[in-house]
LOFIPA-93069 format. One record per residue (C-alpha): residue number from 1; residue in one letter; x, y, z negated. Coordinates in steps of 0.5 Angstrom, whole numbers. Each point is the difference from the previous one (the first is absolute). Example, Ala and Ser with C-alpha at 12.3 -4.5 7.8 and 13.67 -1.06 7.14 Angstrom:
REM LOFIPA-93069
{nr=1; rest=A; u=25; v=-9; w=-16}
{nr=2; rest=S; u=2; v=7; w=2}
END
This chain:
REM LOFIPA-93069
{nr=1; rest=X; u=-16; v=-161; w=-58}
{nr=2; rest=X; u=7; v=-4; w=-1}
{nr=3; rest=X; u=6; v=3; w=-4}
{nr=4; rest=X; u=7; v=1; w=5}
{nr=5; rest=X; u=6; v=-4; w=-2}
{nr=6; rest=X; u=5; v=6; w=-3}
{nr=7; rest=X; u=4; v=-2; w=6}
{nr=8; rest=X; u=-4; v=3; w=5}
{nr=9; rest=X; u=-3; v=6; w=-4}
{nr=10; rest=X; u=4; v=4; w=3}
{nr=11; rest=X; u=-3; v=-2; w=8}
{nr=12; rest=X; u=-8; v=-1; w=-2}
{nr=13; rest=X; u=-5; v=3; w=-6}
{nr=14; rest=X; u=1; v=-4; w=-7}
{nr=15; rest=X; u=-7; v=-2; w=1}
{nr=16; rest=X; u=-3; v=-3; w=7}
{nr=17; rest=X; u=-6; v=-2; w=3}
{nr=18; rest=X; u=0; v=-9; w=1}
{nr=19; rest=X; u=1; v=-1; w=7}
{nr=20; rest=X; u=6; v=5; w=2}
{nr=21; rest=X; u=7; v=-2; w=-1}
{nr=22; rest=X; u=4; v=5; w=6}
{nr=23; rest=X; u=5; v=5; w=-3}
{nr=24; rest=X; u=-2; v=7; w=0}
{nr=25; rest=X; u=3; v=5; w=4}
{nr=26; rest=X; u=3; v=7; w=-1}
{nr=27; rest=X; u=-4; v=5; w=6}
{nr=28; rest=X; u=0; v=7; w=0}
{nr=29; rest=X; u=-7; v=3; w=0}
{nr=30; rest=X; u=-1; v=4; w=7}
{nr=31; rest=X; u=2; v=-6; w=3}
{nr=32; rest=X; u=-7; v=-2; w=-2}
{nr=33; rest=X; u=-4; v=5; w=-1}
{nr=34; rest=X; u=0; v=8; w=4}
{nr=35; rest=X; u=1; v=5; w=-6}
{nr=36; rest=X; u=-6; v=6; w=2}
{nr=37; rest=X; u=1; v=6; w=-2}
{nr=38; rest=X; u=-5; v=5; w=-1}
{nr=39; rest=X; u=-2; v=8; w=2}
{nr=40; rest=X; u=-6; v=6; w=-2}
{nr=41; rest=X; u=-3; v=4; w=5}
{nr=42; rest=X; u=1; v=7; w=0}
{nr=43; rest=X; u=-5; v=3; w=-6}
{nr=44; rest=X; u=-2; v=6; w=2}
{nr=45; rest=X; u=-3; v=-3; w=6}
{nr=46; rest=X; u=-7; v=-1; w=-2}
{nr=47; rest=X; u=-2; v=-5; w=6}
{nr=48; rest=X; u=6; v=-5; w=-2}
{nr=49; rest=X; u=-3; v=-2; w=-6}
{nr=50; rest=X; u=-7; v=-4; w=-3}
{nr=51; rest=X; u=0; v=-5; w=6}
{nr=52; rest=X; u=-1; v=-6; w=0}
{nr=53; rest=X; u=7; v=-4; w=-1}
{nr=54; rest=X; u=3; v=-2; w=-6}
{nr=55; rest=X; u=6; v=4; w=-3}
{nr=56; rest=X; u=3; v=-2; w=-7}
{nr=57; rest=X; u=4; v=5; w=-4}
{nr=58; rest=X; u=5; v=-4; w=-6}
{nr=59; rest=X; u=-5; v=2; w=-5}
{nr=60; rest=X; u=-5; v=-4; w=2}
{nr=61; rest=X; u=3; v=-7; w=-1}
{nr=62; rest=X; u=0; v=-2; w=-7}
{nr=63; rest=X; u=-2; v=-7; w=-3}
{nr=64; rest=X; u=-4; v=-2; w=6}
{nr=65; rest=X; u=2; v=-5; w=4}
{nr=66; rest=X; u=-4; v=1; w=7}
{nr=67; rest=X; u=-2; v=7; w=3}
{nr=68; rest=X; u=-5; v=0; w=5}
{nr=69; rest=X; u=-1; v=8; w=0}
{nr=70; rest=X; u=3; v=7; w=-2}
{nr=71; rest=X; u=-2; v=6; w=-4}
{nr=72; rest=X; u=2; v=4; w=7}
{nr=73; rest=X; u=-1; v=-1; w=7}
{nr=74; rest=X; u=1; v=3; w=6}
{nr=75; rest=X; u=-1; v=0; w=6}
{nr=76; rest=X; u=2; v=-2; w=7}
{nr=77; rest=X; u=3; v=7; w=2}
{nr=78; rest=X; u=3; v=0; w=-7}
{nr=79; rest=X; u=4; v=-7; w=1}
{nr=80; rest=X; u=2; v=1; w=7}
{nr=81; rest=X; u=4; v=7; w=-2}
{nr=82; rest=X; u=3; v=-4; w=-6}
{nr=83; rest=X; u=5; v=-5; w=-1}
{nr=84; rest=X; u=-5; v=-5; w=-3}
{nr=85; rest=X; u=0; v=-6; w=2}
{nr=86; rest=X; u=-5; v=-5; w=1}
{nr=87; rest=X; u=0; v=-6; w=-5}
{nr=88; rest=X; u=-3; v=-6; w=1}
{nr=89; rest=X; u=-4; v=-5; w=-5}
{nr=90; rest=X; u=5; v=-4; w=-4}
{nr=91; rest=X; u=5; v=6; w=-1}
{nr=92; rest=X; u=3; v=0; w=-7}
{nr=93; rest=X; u=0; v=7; w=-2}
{nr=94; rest=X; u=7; v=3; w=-4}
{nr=95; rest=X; u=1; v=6; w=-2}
{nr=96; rest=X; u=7; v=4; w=2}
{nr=97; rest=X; u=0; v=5; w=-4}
{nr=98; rest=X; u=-2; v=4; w=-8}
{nr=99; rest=X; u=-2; v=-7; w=-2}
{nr=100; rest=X; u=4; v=-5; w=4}
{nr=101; rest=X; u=-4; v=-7; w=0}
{nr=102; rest=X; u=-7; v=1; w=-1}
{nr=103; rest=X; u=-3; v=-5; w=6}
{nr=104; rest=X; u=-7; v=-3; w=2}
{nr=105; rest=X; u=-2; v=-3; w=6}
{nr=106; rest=X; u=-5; v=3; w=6}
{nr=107; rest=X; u=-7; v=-4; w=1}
{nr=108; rest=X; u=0; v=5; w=5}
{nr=109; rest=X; u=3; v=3; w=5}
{nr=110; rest=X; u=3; v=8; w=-2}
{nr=111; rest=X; u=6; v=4; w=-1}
{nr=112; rest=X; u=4; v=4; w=-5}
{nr=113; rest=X; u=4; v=6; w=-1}
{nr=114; rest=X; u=7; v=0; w=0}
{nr=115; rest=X; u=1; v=-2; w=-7}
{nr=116; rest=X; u=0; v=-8; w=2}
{nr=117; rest=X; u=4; v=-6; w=4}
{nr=118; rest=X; u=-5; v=-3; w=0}
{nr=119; rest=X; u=1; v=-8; w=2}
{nr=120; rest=X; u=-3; v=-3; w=6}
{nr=121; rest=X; u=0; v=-8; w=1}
{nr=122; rest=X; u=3; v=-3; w=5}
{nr=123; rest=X; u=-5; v=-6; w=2}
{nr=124; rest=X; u=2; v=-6; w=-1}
{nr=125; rest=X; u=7; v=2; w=-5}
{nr=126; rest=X; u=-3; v=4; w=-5}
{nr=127; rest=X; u=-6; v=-2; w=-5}
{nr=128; rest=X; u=-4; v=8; w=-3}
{nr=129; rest=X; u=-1; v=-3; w=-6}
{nr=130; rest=X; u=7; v=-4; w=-1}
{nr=131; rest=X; u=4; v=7; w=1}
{nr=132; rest=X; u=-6; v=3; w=-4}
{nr=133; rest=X; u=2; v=-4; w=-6}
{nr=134; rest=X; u=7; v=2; w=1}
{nr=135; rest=X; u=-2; v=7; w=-2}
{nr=136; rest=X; u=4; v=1; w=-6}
{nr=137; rest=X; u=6; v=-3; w=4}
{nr=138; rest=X; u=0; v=5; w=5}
{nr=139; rest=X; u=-2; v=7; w=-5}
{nr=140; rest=X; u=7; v=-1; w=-3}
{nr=141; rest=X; u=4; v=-1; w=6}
{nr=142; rest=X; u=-4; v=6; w=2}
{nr=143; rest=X; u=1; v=4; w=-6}
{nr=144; rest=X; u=8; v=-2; w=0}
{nr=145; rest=X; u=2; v=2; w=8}
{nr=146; rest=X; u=-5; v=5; w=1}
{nr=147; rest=X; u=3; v=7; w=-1}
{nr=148; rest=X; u=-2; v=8; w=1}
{nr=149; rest=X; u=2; v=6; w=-2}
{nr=150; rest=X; u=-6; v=2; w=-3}
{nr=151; rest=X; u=-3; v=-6; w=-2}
{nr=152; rest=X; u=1; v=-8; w=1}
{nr=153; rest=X; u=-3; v=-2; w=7}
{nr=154; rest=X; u=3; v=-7; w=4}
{nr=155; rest=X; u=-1; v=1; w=8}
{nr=156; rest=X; u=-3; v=-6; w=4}
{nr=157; rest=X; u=7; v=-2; w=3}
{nr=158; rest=X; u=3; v=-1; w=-8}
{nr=159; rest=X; u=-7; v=-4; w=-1}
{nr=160; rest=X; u=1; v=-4; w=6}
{nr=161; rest=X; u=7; v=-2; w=-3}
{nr=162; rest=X; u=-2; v=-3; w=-5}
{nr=163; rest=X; u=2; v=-8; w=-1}
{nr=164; rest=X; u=-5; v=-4; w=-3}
{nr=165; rest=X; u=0; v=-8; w=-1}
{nr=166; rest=X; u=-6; v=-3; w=5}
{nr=167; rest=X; u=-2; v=-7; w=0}
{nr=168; rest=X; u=1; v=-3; w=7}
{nr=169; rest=X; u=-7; v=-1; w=2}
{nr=170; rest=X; u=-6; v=4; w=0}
{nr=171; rest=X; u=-4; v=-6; w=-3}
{nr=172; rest=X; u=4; v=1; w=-7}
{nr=173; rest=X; u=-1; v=8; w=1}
{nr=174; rest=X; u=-7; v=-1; w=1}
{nr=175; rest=X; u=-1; v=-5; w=-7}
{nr=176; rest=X; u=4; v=5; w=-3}
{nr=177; rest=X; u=-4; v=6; w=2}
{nr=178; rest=X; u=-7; v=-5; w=-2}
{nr=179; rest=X; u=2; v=-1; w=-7}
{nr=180; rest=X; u=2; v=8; w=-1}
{nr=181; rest=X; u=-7; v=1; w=3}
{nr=182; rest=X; u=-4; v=-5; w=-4}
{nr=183; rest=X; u=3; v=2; w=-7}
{nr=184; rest=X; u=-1; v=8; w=3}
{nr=185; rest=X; u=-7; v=-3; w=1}
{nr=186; rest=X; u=-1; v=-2; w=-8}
{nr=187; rest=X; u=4; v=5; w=-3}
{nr=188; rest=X; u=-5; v=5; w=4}
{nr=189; rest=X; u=-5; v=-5; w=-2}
{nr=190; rest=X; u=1; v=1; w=-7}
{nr=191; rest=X; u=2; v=7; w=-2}
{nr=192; rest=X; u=-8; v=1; w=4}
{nr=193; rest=X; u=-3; v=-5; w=-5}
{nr=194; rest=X; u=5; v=4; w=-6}
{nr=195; rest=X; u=-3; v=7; w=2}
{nr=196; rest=X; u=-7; v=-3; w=0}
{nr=197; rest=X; u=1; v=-2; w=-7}
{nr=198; rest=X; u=3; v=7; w=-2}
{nr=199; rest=X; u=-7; v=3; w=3}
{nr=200; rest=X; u=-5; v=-5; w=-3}
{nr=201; rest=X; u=4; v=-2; w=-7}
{nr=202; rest=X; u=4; v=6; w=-1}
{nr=203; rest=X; u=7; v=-5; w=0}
{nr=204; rest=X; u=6; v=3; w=2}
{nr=205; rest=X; u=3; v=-5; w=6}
{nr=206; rest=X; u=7; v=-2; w=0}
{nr=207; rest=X; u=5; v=2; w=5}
{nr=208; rest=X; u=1; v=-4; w=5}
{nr=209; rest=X; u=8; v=2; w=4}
{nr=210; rest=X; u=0; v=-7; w=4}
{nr=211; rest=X; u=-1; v=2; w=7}
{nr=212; rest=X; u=3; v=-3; w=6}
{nr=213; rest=X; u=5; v=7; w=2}
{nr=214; rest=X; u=2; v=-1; w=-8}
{nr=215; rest=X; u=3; v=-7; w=1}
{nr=216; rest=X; u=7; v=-2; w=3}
{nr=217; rest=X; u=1; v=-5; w=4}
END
């Protein structure tokens, strides 16, 4: 990666990838992406539940960085007599409420429960792991505009007027999104080999805090 010039920090990254040169631009994210909200079956109603189809609830995303299946499930009849939402692969999920900003990326398709806005992808205009690793970015702007009475929420219309600052081509999104994927790759890689050696040898890994959502770009 090559170091920008103080003059044009303000229009594109400090660091950059060789090969690309054009300005970045300030676009807002609903104009790349649909925020999905979510919704819950009723749950008294015995048959909307334990189905087939993925339902995820705030507190299942932690420090994962893909989920492909969810603690709960429910059924068809439960998805069509809710406010659920069907999302495809590629969806960053992001939570909206109690928590706002814990993300992860669906390997399979599913739906969530009203405490998400979750981001779907525009094909051909916004990278799922180029606006994963933007992550942190987006938690703070969630945590500083979102509002409630009885606890801090951001509503899917806020998050779709987040300005961000985007690369021009999806080919410069796509290799920065590589690189956070790679180096997520490693940093798992290492904490696996750590944990083995606490198991074998009885030595205490070093944290590891650098990951892709952690970084600023």
């Amino acid at each position: 990666m090559a170091k920008i010039d103080d003059s044009v920090k303000k229009k594109v990254p400090e660091l950059r990838f060789k090969g690309f040169t054009d300005d970045w631009e300030e676009r807002k994210l609903g104009e790349l992406s649909n925020i999905v909200g979510g919704g819950t079956p009723s749950t008294s109603n015995d048959d909307y539940w334990d189905g087939d189809i993925d339902w995820y609830a705030p507190a299942e995303i932690a420090d994962q960085i893909y989920v492909a299946s969810s603690e709960r499930k429910i059924t068809q009849q439960g998805y069509d007599n809710s406010s659920a939402k069907m999302l495809p692969v590629g969806t960053v999920l992001f939570t909206s409420r109690a928590g706002i900003g814990k993300t992860a990326i669906l390997r399979k398709e599913g739906c969530t429960n009203q405490g998400f806005q979750s981001i779907v992808p525009h094909i051909n205009e916004l990278d799922s792991y180029f606006i994963f690793s933007r992550s942190e970015e987006m938690k703070r702007y969630g945590e500083t505009v979102g509002a409630g009475s009885t606890f801090v929420e951001v509503s899917g219309k806020q998050m779709a007027n987040m300005e961000l600052m985007m690369p021009t081509t999806m080919e410069e999104q796509v290799t920065i999104g590589s690189f956070f994927s790679n180096l997520d790759s490693l940093i798992t890689l290492h904490q696996r080999k750590c944990n083995y050696q606490k198991k074998s040898k009885k030595i205490e890994p070093r944290p590891t805090t650098l990951t892709a959502r952690s970084m600023s770009i």
